[in-house]
Z-matrix of the N, CA and C atoms (Angstrom, degrees):
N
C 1 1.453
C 2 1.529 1 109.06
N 3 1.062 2 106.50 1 152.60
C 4 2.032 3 124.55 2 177.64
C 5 1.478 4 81.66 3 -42.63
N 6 1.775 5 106.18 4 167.02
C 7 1.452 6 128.09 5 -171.71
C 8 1.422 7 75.12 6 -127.84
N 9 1.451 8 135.78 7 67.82
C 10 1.695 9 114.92 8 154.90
C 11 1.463 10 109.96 9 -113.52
N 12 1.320 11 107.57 10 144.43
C 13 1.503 12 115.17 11 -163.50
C 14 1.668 13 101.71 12 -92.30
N 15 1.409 14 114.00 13 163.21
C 16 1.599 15 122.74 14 177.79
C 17 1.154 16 113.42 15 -38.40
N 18 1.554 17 125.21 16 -52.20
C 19 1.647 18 145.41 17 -168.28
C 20 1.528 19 95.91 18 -69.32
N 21 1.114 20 138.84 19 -43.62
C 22 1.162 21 137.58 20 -158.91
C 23 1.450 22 97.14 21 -101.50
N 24 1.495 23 149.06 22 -49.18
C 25 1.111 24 121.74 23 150.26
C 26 1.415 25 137.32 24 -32.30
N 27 1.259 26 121.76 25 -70.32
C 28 1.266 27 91.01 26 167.16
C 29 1.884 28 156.38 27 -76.03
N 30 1.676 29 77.73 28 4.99
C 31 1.419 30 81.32 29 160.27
C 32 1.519 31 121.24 30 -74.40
N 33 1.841 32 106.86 31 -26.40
C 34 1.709 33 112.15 32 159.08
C 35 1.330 34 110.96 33 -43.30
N 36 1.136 35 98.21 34 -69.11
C 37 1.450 36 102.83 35 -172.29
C 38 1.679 37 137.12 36 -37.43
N 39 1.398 38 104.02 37 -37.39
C 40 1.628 39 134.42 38 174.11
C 41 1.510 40 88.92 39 -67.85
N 42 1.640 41 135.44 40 -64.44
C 43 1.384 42 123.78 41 -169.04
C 44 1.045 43 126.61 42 -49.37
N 45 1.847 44 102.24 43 -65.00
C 46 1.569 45 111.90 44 -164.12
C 47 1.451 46 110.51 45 -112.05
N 48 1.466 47 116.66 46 15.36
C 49 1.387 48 131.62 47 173.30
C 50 1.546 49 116.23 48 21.43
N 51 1.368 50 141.26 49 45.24
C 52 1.206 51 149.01 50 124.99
C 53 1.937 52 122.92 51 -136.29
N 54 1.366 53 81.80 52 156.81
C 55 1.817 54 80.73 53 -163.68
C 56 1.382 55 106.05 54 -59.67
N 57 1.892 56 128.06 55 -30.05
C 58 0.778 57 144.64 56 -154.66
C 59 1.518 58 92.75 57 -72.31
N 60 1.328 59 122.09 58 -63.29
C 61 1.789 60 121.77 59 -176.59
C 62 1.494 61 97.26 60 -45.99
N 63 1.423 62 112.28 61 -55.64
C 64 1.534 63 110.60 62 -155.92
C 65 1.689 64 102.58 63 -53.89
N 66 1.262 65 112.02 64 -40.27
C 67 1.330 66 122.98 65 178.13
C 68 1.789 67 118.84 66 -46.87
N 69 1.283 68 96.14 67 -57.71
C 70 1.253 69 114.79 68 166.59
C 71 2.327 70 112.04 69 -45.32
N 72 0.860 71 82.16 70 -40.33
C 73 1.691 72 83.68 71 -157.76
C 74 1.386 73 99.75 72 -83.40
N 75 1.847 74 120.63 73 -0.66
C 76 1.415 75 105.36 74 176.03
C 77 2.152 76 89.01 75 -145.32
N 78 0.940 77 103.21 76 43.51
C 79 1.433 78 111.94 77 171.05
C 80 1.659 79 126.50 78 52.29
N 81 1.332 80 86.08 79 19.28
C 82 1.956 81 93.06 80 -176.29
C 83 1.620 82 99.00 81 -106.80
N 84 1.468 83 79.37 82 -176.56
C 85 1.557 84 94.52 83 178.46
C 86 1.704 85 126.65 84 -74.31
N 87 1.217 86 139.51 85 -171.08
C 88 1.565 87 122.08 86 164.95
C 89 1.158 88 90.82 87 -102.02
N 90 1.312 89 143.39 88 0.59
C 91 2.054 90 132.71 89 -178.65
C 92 1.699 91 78.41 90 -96.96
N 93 0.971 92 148.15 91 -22.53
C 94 1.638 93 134.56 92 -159.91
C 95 1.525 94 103.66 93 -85.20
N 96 1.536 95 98.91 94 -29.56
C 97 1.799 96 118.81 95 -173.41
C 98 1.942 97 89.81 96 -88.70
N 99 0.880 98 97.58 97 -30.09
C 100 2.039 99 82.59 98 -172.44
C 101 1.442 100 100.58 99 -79.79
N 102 1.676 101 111.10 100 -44.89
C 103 1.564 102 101.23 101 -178.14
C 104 1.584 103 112.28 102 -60.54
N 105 1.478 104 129.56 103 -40.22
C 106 0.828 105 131.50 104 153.59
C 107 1.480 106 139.03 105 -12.13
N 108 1.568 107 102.64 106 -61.20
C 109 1.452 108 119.91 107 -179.36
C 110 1.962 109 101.53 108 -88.16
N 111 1.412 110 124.74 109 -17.42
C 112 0.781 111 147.58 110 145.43
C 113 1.584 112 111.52 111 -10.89
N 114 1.715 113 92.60 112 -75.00
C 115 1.862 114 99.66 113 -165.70
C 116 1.431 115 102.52 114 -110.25
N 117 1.297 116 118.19 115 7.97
C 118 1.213 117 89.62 116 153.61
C 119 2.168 118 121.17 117 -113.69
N 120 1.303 119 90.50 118 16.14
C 121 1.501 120 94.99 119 169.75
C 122 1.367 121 102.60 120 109.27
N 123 1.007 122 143.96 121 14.49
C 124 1.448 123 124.34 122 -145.46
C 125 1.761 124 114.98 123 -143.08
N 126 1.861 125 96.40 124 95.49
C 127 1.254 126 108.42 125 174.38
C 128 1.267 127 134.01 126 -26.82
N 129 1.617 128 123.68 127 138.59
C 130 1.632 129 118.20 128 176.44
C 131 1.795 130 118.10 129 -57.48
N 132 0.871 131 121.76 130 130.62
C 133 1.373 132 105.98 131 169.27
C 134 1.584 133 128.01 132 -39.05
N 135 1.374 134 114.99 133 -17.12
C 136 1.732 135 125.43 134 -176.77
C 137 1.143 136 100.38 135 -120.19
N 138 1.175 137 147.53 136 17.13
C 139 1.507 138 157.69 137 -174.21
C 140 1.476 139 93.94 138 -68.46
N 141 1.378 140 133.92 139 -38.29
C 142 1.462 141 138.60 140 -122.58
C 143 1.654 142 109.50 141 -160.57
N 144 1.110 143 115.62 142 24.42
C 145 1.344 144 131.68 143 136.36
C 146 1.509 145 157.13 144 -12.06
N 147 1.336 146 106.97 145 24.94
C 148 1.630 147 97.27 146 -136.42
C 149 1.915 148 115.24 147 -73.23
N 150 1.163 149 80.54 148 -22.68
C 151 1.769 150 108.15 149 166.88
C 152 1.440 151 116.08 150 -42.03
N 153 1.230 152 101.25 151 -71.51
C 154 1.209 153 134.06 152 179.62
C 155 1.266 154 115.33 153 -36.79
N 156 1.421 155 85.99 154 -67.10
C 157 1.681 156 97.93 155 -165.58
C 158 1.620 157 111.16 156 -69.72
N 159 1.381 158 108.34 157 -22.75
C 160 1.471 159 104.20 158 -162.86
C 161 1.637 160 88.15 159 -90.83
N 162 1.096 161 146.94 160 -20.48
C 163 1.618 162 142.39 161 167.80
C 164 1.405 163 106.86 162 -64.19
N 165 1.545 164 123.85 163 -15.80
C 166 1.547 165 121.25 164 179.21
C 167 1.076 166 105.15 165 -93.29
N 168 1.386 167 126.23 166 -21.01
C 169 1.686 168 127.53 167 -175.86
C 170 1.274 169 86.59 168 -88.27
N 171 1.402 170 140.92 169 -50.64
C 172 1.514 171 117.65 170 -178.08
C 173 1.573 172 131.09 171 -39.30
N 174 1.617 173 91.98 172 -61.84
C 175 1.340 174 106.04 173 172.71
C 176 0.946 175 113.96 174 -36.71
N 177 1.450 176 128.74 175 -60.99
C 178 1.611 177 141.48 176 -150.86
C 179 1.849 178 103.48 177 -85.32
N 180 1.252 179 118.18 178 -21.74
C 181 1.442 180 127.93 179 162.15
C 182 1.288 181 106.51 180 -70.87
N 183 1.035 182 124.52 181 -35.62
C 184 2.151 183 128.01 182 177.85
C 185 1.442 184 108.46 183 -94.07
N 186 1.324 185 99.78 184 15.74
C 187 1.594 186 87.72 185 161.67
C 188 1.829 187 111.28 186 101.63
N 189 1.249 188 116.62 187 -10.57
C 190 1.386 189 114.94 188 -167.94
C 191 1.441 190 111.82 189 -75.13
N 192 1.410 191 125.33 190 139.48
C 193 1.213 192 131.84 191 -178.81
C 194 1.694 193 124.10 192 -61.32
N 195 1.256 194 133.40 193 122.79
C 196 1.669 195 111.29 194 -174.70
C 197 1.234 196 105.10 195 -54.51
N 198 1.335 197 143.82 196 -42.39
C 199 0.969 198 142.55 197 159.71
C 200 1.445 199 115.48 198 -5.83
N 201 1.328 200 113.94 199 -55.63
C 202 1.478 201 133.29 200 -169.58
C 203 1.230 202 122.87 201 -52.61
N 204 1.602 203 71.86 202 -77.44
C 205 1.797 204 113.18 203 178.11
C 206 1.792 205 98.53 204 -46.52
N 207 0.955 206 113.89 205 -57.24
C 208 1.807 207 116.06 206 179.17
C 209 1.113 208 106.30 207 -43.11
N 210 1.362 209 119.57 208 -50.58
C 211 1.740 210 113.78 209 -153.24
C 212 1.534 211 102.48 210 -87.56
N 213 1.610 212 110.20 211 -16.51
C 214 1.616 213 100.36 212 -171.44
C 215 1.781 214 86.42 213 -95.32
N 216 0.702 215 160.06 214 -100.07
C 217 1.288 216 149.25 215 163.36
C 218 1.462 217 138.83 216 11.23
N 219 1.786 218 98.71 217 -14.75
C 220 1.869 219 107.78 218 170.49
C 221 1.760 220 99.39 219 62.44
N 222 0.792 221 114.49 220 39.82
C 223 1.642 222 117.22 221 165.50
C 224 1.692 223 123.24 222 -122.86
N 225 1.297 224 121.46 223 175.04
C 226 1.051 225 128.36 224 176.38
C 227 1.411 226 118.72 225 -71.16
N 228 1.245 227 132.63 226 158.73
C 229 1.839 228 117.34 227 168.49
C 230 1.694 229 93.85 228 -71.95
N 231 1.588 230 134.73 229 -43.96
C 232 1.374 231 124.98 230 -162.15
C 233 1.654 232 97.85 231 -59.98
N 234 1.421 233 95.46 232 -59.90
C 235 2.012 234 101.67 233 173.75
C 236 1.377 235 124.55 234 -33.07
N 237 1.152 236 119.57 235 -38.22
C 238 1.633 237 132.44 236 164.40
C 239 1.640 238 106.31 237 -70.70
N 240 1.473 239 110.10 238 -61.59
C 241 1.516 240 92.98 239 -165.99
C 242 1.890 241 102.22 240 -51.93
N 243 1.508 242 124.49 241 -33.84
C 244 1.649 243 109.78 242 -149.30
C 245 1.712 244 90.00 243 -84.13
N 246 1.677 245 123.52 244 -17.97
C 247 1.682 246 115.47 245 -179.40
C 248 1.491 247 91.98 246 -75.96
N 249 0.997 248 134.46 247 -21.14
C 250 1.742 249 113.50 248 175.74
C 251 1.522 250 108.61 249 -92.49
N 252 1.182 251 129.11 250 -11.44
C 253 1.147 252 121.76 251 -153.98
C 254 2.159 253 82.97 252 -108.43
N 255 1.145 254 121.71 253 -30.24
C 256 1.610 255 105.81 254 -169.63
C 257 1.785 256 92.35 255 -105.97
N 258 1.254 257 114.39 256 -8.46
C 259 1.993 258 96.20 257 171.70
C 260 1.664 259 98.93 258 -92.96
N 261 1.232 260 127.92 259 6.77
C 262 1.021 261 106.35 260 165.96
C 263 1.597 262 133.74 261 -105.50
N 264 1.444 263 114.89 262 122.98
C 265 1.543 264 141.88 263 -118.79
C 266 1.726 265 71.43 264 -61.90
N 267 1.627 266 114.26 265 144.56
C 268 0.984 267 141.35 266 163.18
C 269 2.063 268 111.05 267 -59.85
N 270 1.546 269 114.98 268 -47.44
C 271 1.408 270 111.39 269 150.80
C 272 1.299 271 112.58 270 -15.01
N 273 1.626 272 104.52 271 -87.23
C 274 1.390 273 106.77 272 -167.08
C 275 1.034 274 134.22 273 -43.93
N 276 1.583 275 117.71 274 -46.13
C 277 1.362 276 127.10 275 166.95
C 278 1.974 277 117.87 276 -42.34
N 279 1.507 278 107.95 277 -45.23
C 280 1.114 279 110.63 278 -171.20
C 281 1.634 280 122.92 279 -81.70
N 282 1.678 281 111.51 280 -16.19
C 283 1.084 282 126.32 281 159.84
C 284 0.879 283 100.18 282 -60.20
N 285 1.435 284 141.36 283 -78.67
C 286 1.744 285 140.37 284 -144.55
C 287 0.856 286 101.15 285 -63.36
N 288 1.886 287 132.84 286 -28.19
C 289 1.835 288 122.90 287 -165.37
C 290 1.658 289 80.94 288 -83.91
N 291 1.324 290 148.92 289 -2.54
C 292 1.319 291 131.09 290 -148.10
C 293 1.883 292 78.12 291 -104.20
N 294 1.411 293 109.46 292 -80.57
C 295 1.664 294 136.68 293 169.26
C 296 1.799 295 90.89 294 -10.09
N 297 1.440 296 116.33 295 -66.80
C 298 1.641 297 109.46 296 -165.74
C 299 1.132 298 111.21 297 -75.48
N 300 1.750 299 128.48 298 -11.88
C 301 1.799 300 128.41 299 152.12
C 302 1.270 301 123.54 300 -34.60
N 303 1.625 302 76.47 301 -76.41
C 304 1.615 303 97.06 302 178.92
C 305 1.690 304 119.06 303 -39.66
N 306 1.461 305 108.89 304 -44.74
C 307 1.480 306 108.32 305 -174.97
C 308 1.469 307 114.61 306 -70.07
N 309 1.078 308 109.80 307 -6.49
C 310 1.849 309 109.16 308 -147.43
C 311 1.583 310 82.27 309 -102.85
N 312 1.589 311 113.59 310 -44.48
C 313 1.461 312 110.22 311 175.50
C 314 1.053 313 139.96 312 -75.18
N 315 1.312 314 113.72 313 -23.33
C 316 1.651 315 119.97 314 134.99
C 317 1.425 316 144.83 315 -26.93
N 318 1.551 317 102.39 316 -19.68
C 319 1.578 318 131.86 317 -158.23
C 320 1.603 319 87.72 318 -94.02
C-alpha cells in the first residue's frame, strides 16, 4: 500500500477531494485510499451531507429516477441507492416492520 501519512491525506483530500483522484495521483486504487482513510480515522469529504442528501430523498419522493438523481449529483447509482437508504429516518423503517405485523396478524 501507498506510504501516505494522515497529514498528507488530508491535505489530498482538501485538493482533489475524491479518493478516486487521490488514487490516481499515486497509482493505487480508490478502496486503497478508503482503507487508507479507513485506519487512520478520517471521514470522506461527502460522508456528511445533510443538504444533499435530504434534496435526493426529495427528488426520489417526487418521483425522480436514481438514475437521475445519480447523474445530477455526479454519483454512483450504488452511492445513491445507500444516501437514500441510511438518511432514511430509522423511525420509519421500524414503524412499517411494526404496520406489516400488525397486518400479517390479522390474517
Amino acid at each position: 500500500m501507498a506510504r501516505i501519512t494522515k497529514q498528507e491525506l488530508v491535505r489530498l483530500q482538501k485538493k482533489f477531494k475524491t479518493d478516486a483522484r487521490i488514487g490516481e495521483e499515486f497509482g493505487i486504487t480508490r478502496q486503497a485510499v478508503h482503507q487508507l482513510r479507513k485506519k487512520y480515522g478520517i471521514e470522506s469529504r461527502t460522508a456528511s451531507n445533510p443538504e444533499r442528501n435530504q434534496e435526493i430523498l426529495e427528488m426520489r419522493s417526487n418521483g425522480a429516477s436514481v438514475e437521475a438523481i445519480a447523474k445530477k449529483f455526479k454519483l454512483s447509482i450504488p452511492q445513491t441507492y445507500r444516501i437514500i437508504k441510511e438518511t432514511t429516518t430509522p423511525k420509519t423503517k421500524s414503524a412499517a416492520k411494526k404496520t406489516a405485523k400488525k397486518a400479517s396478524k390479522k390474517r
